[in-house]
C-alpha atoms as one frame of an Amber mdcrd trajectory, in Angstrom:
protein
  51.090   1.548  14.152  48.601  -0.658  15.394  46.284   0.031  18.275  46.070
  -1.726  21.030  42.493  -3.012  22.927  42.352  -0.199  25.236  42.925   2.404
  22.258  39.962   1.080  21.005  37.676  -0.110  23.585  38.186   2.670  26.332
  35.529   1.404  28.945  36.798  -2.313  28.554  38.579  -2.606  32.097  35.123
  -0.179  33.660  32.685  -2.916  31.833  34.178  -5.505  33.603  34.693  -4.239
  36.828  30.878  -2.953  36.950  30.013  -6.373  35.606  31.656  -8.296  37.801
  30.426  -6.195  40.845  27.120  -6.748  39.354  27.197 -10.335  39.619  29.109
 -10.573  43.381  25.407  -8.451  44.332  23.840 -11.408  44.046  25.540 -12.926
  47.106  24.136 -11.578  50.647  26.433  -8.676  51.589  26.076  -5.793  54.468
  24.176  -3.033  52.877  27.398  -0.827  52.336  28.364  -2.577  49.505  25.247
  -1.785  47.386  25.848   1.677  48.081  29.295   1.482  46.619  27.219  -0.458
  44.243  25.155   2.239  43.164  28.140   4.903  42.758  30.046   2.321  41.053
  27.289   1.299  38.463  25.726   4.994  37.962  29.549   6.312  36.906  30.235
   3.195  34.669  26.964   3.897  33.134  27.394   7.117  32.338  30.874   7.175
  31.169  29.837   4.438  28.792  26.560   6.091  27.981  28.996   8.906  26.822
  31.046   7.069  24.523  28.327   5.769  22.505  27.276   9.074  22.004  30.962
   9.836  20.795  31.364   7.075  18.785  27.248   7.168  17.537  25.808   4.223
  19.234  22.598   6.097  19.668  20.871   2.924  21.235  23.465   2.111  23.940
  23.563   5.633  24.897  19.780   5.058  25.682  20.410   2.010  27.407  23.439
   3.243  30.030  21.331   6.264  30.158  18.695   4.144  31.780  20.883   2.045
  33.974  22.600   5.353  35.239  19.211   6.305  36.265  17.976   2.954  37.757
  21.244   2.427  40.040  21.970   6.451  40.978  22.673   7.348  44.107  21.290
  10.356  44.556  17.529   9.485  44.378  17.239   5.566  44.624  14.649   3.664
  43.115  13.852   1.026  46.169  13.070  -2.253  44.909  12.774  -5.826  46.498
  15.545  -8.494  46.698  13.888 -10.461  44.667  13.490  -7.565  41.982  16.855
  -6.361  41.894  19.002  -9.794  41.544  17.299 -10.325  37.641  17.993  -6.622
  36.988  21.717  -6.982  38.326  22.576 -10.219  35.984  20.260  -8.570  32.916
  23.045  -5.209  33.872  26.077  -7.039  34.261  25.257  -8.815  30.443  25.187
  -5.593  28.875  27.925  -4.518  30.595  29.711  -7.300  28.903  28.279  -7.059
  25.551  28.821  -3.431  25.569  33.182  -4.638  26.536  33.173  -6.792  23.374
  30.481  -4.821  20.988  31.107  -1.549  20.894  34.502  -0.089  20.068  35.695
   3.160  18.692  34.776   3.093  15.149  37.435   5.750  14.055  40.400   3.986
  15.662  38.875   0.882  14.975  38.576   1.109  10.977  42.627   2.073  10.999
  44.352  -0.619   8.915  48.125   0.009  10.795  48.827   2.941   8.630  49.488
   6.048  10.156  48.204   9.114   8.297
């Protein structure tokens, strides 16, 4: 049986939703929204921070580490406009590198055949 994209790519969908929200945060919007923002990114980081570190990408589990860090909630890092809008777009690439690059390299390597 084969398996489909979301069998193998779990945080597809999350990837693009963070990325896209990413990218609307360069628009000018009431300051609620980068609080969502911040939830939004932190949890997408750190789910997909987690399944590199299940499926052994060592160096994205670094790099979602650090974005989980950069956009929590909890304690945030205050930065200018004009700093945050390069780290948003430079975020919302790896988000979408990380939907097409990374995939589950155990379901992944299946040829069809069950065992």
């Amino acid at each position: 049986m084969n398996k489909t994209i979301l069998e193998k790519r779990a945080h597809l969908v999350l990837c693009i939703i963070a990325a896209i929200m990413l990218f609307l945060a360069l628009a000018p919007w009431p300051y609620g929204y980068y609080q969502l923002l911040r939830f939004v990114i932190c949890g997408a980081s750190i789910y997909v921070a987690f399944m590199a570190y299940n499926w052994h990408k060592i160096w994205a589990t670094w790099l979602f580490g650090f974005i989980a860090v950069l956009f929590n909630p909890l304690i945030p890092i205050h930065l200018s406009r004009e700093l945050w809008q390069p780290i948003d777009v430079v975020c919302a690439l790896l988000f979408i590198i990380d939907a097409v690059a990374i995939k589950n390299p155990i379901q992944s390597s299946s040829d069809g055949f069950e065992k």
